[in-house]
SEPAFI-398803 format. One record per residue (C-alpha): y, z, x; residue in three letters. Coordinates in pm, whole numbers, plus 50000, padded with zeros to 5 digits. Example, Ala and Ser with C-alpha at 12.3 -4.5 7.8 and 13.67 -1.06 7.14 Angstrom:
495505078051230ALA/498945071451367SER/
REM end
This chain:
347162763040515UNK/345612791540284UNK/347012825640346UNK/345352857340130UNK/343432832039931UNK/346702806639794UNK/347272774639943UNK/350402773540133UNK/351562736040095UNK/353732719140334UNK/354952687040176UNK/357352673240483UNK/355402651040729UNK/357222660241001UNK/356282699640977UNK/352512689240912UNK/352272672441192UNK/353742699241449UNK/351732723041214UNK/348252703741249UNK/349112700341678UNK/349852736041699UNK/346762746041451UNK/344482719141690UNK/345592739342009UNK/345332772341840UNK/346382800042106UNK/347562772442364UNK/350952766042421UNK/352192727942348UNK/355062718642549UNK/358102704142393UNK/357732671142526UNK/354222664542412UNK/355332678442053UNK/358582652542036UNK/356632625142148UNK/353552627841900UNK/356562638241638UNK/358812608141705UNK/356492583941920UNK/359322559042056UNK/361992565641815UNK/363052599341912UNK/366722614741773UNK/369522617441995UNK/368712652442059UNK/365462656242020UNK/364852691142125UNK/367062703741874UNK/365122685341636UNK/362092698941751UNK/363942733241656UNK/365002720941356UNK/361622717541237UNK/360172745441373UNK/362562769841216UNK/361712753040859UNK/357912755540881UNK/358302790140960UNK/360302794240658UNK/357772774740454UNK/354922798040555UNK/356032826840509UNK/354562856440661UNK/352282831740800UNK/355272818940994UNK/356012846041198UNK/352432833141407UNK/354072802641535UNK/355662818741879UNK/358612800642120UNK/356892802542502UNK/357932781442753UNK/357722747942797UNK/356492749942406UNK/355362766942179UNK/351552782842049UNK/350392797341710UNK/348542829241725UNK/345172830241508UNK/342282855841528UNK/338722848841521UNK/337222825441240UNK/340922817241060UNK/340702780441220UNK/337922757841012UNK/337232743841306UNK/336312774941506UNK/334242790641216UNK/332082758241175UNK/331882760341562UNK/330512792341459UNK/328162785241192UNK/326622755041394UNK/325842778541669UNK/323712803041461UNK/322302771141257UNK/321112755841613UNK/319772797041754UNK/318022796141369UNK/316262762541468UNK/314882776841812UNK/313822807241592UNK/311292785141374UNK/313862795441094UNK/314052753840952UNK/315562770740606UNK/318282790640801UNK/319202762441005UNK/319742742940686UNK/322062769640517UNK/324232776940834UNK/325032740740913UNK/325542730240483UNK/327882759040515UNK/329672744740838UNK/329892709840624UNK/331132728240324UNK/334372737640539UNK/335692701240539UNK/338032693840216UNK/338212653240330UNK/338542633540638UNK/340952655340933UNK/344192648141020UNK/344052622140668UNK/347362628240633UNK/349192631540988UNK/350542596341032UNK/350382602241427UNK/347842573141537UNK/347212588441886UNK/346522623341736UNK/344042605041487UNK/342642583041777UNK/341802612841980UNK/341252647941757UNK/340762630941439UNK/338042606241550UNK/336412638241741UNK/336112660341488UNK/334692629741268UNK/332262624441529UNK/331252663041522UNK/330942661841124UNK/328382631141134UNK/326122649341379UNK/326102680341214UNK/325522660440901UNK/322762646341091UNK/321542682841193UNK/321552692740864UNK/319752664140662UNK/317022663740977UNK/316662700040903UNK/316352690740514UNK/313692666140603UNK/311802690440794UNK/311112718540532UNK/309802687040285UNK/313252679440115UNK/312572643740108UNK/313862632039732UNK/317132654139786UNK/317492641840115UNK/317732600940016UNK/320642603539828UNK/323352615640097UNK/321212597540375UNK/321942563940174UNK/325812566640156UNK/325512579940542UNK/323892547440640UNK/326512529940403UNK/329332540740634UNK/328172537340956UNK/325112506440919UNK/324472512241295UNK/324172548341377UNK/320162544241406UNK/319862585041394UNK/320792580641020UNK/318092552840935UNK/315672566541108UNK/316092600540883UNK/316562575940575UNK/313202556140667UNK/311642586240709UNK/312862602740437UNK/311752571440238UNK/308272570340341UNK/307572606740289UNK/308832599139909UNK/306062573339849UNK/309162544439933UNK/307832532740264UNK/308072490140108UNK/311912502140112UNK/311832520140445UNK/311012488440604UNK/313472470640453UNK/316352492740565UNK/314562483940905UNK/315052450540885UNK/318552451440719UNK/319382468141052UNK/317592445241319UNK/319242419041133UNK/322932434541174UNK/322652450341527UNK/321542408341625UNK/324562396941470UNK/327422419741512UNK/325822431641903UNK/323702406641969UNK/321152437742054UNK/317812446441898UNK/317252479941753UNK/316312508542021UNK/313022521642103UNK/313042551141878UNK/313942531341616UNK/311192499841659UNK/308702527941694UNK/309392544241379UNK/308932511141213UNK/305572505441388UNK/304612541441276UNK/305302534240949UNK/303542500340908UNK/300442515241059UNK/300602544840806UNK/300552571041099UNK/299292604540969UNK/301592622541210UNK/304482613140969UNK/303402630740649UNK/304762666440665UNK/301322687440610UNK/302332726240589UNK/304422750540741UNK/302742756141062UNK/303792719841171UNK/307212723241063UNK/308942731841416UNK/306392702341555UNK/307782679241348UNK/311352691041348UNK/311712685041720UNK/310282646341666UNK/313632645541385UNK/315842661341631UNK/319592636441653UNK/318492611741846UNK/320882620342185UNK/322622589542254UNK/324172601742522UNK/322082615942844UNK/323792638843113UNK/324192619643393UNK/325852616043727UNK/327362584943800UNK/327292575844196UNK/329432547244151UNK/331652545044477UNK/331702510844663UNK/331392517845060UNK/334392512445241UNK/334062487545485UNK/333892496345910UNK/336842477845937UNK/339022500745808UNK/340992526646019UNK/343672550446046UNK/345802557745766UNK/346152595445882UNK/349582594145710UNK/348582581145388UNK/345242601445345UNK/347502634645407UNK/350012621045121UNK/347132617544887UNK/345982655445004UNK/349272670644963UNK/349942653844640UNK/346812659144471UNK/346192698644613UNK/349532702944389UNK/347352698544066UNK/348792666444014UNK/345152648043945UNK/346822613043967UNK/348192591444190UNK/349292553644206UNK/348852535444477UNK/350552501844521UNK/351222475744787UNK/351362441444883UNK/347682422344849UNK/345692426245118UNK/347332455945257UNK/344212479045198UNK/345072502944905UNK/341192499244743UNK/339722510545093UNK/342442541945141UNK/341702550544781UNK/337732546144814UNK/338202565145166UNK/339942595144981UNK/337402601244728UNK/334462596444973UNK/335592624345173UNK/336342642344901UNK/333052640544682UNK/331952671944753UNK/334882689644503UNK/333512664844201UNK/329812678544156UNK/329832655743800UNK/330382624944019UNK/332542591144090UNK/333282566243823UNK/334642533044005UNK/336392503543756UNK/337482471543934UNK/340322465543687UNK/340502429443790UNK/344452430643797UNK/344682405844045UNK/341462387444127UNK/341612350544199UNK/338192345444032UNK/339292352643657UNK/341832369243467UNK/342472407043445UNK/339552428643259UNK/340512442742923UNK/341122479342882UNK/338322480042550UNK/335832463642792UNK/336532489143056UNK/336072518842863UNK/332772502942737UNK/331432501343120UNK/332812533743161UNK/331042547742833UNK/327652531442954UNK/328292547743291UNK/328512582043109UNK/324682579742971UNK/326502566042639UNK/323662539542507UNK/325112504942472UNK/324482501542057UNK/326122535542002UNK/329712525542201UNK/332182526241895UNK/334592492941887UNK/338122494441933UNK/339812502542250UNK/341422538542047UNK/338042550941930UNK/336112543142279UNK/339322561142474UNK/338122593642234UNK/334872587542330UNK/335702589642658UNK/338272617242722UNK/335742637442495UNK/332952632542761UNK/335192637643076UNK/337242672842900UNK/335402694543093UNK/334022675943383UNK/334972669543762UNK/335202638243878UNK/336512617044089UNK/337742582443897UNK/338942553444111UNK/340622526843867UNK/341242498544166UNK/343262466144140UNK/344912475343814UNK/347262449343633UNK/349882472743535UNK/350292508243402UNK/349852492443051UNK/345872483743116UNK/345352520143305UNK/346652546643034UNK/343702537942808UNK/341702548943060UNK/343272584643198UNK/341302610743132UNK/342722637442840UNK/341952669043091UNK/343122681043416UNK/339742687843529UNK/339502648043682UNK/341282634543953UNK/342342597743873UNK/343072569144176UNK/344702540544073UNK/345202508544296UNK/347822479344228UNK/350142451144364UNK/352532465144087UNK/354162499544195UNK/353012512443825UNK/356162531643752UNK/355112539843393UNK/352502562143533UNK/354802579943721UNK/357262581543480UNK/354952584243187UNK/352212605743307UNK/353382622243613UNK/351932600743899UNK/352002609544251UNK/353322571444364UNK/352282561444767UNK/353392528544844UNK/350862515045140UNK/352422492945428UNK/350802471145706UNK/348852489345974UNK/350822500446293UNK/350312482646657UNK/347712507646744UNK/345992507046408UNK/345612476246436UNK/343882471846757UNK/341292500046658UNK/340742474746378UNK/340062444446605UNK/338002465946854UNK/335742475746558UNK/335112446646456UNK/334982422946797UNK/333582451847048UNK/335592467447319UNK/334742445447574UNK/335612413747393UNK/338902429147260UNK/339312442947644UNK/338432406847836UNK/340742388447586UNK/343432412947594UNK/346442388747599UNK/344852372647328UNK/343922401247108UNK/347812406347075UNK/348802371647003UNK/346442385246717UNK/347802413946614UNK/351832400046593UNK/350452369146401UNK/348552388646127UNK/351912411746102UNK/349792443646050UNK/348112427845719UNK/344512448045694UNK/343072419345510UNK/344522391045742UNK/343512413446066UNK/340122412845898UNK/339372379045814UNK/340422367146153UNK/338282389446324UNK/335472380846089UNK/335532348546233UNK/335922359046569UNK/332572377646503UNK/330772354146353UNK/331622327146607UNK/330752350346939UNK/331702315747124UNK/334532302546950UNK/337472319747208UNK/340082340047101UNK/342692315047234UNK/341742290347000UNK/342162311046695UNK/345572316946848UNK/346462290746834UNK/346202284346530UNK/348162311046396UNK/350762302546637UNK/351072276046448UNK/353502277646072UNK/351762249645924UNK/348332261646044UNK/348812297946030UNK/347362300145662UNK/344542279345719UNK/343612301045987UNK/342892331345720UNK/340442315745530UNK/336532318345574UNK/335522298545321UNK/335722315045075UNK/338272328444740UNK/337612365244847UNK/338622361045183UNK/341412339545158UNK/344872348245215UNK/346502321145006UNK/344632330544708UNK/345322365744742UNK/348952361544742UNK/348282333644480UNK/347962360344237UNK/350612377444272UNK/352772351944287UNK/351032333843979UNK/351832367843771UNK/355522364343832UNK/358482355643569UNK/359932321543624UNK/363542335843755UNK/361262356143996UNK/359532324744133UNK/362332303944191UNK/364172335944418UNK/361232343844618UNK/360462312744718UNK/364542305644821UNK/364552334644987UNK/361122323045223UNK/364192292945339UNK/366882319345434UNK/367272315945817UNK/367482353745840UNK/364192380245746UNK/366942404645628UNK/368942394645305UNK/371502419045135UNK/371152412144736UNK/375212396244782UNK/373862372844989UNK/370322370144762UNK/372712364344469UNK/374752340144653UNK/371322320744698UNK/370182318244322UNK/373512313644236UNK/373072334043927UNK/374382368143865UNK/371892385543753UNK/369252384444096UNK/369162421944102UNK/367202426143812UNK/364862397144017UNK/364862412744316UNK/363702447244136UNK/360922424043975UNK/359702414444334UNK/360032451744474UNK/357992464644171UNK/355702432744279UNK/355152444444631UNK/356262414244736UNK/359792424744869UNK/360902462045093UNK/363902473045032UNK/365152491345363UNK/367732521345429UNK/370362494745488UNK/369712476945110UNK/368642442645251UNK/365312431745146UNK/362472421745349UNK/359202397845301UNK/356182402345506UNK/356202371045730UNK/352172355945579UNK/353472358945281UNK/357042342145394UNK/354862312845511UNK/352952309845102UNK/356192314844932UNK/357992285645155UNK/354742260545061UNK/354562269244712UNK/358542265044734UNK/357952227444823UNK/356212220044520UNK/357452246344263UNK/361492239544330UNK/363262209144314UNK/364252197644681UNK/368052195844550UNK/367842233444402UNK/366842241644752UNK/369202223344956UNK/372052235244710UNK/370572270544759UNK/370472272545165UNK/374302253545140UNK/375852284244919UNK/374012307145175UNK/375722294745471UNK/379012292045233UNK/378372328345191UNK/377782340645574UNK/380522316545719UNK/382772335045422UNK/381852364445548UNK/382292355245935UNK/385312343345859UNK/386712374645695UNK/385402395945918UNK/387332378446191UNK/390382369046082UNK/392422338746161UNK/391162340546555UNK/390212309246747UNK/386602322846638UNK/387562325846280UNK/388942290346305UNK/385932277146489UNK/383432292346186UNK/386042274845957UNK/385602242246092UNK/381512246846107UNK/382102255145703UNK/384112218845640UNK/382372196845932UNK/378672211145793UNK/376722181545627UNK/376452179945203UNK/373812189045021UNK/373382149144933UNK/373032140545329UNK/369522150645303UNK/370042176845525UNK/369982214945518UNK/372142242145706UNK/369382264845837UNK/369822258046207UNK/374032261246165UNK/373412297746015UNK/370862304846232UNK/373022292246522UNK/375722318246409UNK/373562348046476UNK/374912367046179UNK/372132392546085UNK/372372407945734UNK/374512440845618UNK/376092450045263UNK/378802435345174UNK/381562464145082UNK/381082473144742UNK/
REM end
């Protein structure tokens, strides 16, 4: 920092850094949080905040007079500065009057102003603040700004005849960054106009050999048209006097990579889906509150991408810069999850952002990004994300965006993280469900088959997506009868089978497949004993009594956070029955038949127990005592389901 003409050095790394945040939001308060977590990342001191003081008060010292401008306001702090004292703002500045000079005619002044602009920087920014994430975003930024107003400025050069002068800085350009076209068209240009053009056209074909290799991608129009320019010897290059010098200028202007568009990108949201009054007014309250994002999570198939795409639909009108839309592939039985760098490039390409100008590196294309959304409103569905670990790449820097995420997993990172409005979305209620079938079977079907159209609804268990493959092929077969579809799901070992059409999309084992595929070992074993309990209710005593391992609560949180498992107001977990049915078949094959008969035995040791002591020594008591020593072993080849179930003893907490 330079204060009445002396540099002001500040040696410690940790006082840089809050000085180079506070300094990059010059007049903007940075809260506390935001300045401990780029100062300590995830290492922070046991009190952090009155570290944060710490180093506050000894910057101030360090600058002196200059100190006194770095002001405590709630939740942060700011530094005060007045016009033109931030580099940044005065080569804001400068480029402004350089780019009115150009409309002007004024090449020369244009020229001066932005070589004055340039002259600001001492080295690359932020160089020395070891904060990746500040580098990442504001660093690469104002990098990205210096290379086009270098561009500005050598086009400029070029067009008042500076050709010779011009080669020199337009060579180490092209050096650093061999695929920024702008600067080798300038340097082919500037080549040819110096009498070089054998050389022009071999920086041509340097590059057309490069962009094939490391992009597979030829060189872009502008840039294959130069070339043919050249090798015809078009007149139209040679600069001929001054009159022509705005003409030509405009032909050298940065070549803009990135076109304002409007990106229309929402899927429609399919005529099956209704209601969802309650969960469209969470999404309104939550997101009028200025909270612009909001995780939505729930078991597969329960309809979270169609609520989310329903939201921002009706809501377009409040994003005139439009809808982005990202199928994150979290959980998609046709291939694995899509990378965060490769979503980012879609979402670049989206933005008018042409594909042989995306930078690599998921951190650079995340700047790219956030730079282009700042200032824009827009409406940003990320659907079927993995985790929150794949979505933070791709939040937005601003507030100006609202952000819908979609997941299986209940994301608590984002909530925790980045202040998430979480909205966890269940089945569909009775009559929710018959506006479903009605929509898609007609009224008068749904009406003649009535009895049948309820066998329906209690079969699918409220499931959107098992409601709507059913009635798909109810629809597609007009004579197939309702009765015969029930029964098949009447039927446990045909129930599945029934929710299937043929295809991976649209079928219900493969959609919990992934879930369930996704899972930790521990987590596989305990969901699919728990689809053998007798009882739909289990307590996480009598879950633990199950695994026989102590340590099934952190499991059971795994499945929660999976959607796979509801904890109600009574602490017993529930499974929705389809999936109850996958987790008992994949249980057949995934745990060893004696794990699973020793499993179901220390249940029913575990309920008898607790019969037992609940009744005392009673002829009752005695009677569930001789049940516990009379029941069969787990070597007889036989399990206790129908002795517990026998018992009637539906699940409550043990006393703690």
């Amino acid at each position: 920092m330079w204060s009445a003409g002396r540099l002001v050095p500040v040696p410690a790394a940790k006082q840089r850094i809050l000085l180079a945040v506070l300094v990059l939001r010059a007049g903007k308060v940075v809260s506390a949080e935001e300045l401990i977590d780029l100062l300590w990342a995830e290492c922070p001191p046991a009190s952090p905040r009155v570290g944060l003081q710490t180093i506050v008060l000894r910057l101030r010292r360090r600058l002196g007079v200059l100190g006194q401008r770095i002001v405590t306001k709630p939740p942060g702090y700011l530094i005060e500065v007045g016009p033109d004292e931030v580099d940044v703002d005065e080569a804001t500045r400068l480029a402004a009057e350089a780019e009115h000079a150009a409309e002007q005619g004024d090449l020369d002044g244009e020229a001066r102003l932005l070589a004055r602009a340039l002259g600001l920087w001492r080295g690359e920014a932020l160089a020395d603040i070891d904060v990746p994430s500040l580098q990442a975003t504001d660093g690469q930024l104002i990098g990205e700004w210096r290379l086009r107003l270098q561009q500005r400025h050598l086009s400029a050069r070029l067009s008042v005849g500076k050709h010779a002068e011009s080669i020199g800085p337009l060579s180490v350009l092209v050096g650093g960054n061999p695929l920024r076209e702008e600067f080798i068209s300038l340097l082919m240009l500037a080549l040819h106009r110096a009498g070089r053009s054998a050389e022009a056209l071999q920086h041509y074909e340097r590059t057309r050999r490069t962009l094939a290799e490391e992009l597979g991608a030829d060189p872009s129009p502008e840039l294959r048209d130069l070339h043919e320019r050249i090798l015809s010897g078009d007149p139209a290059l040679k600069l001929v006097g001054a009159e022509e010098q705005v003409e030509v200028a405009a032909t050298l202007r940065p070549v803009r990579h990135m076109e304002v568009r409007v990106p229309r990108q929402l899927p429609t949201v399919p005529r099956s889906f209704v209601g969802r009054v309650r969960e469209l007014s969470a999404l309104d309250a939550a997101l009028a509150q200025g909270n612009g994002l909001a995780a939505i999570s729930g078991i597969g198939g329960a309809g979270k991408s169609w609520l989310a795409l329903r939201w921002a639909q009706r809501n377009a009108a409040r994003f005139p810069d439009g809808q982005l839309y990202v199928d994150l592939r979290g959980f998609d039985p046709s291939g694995p999850p899509l990378p965060a760098e490769s979503a980012l490039h879609g979402l670049l390409e989206s933005l008018g952002v042409e594909r042989t100008r995306i930078p690599s590196g998921a951190d650079a294309r995340t700047a790219a990004y956030r730079s282009l959304v700042a200032d824009r409103r827009m409406v940003i569905v990320l659907d079927n994300a993995r985790d929150s670990t794949q979505v933070a790449p791709l939040l937005p820097g601003g507030e100006s965006c609202v952000v819908l995420v979609t997941g299986r997993h209940r994301m608590g990172g984002l909530v925790a993280r980045h202040g998430a409005a979480p909205l966890v979305v269940d089945t569909l209620a009775a009559d929710e469900a018959r506006q479903l079938l009605t929509g898609c079977l007609g009224a008068r079907r749904v009406s003649a088959e009535r009895q049948f159209v309820a066998e329906l609804e209690r079969r699918c268990a409220g499931l959107p997506f098992a409601l709507s493959v059913v009635a798909a092929r109810a629809a597609t077969n007009p004579g197939l009868p309702l009765r015969s579809l029930v029964e098949e799901l009447k039927e446990r070992s045909t129930r599945l089978d029934a929710i299937d059409s043929g295809e991976s999309a649209t079928n219900l084992r493969a959609v919990f497949s992934c879930s369930y595929d996704a899972l930790s070992a521990p987590a596989v074993r305990l969901l699919g004993l728990l689809s053998l309990a007798p009882d739909p209710d289990i307590s996480w005593q009598a879950a633990q009594c199950l695994a026989g391992t102590s340590t099934v609560r952190k499991v059971l949180r795994e499945l929660e956070d999976a959607s796979l498992l509801h904890q109600d107001r009574r602490g017993c977990y529930q499974m929705h029955g389809l999936l109850r049915l996958y987790a008992a078949e994949r249980a057949t094959v995934d745990i060893d038949a004696a794990d699973r008969v020793s499993a179901v035995n220390r249940l029913a040791d575990f309920h008898l127990s607790f019969a037992y002591a609940a009744d005392g020594p009673s002829s009752a008591g005695r009677a569930v005592m001789a049940l516990l020593e009379t029941r069969p072993s787990a070597g007889g080849g036989q399990t206790r389901n129908n002795g517990v179930a026998g018992l009637g003893i539906r699940c409550r907490p043990v006393p703690r």
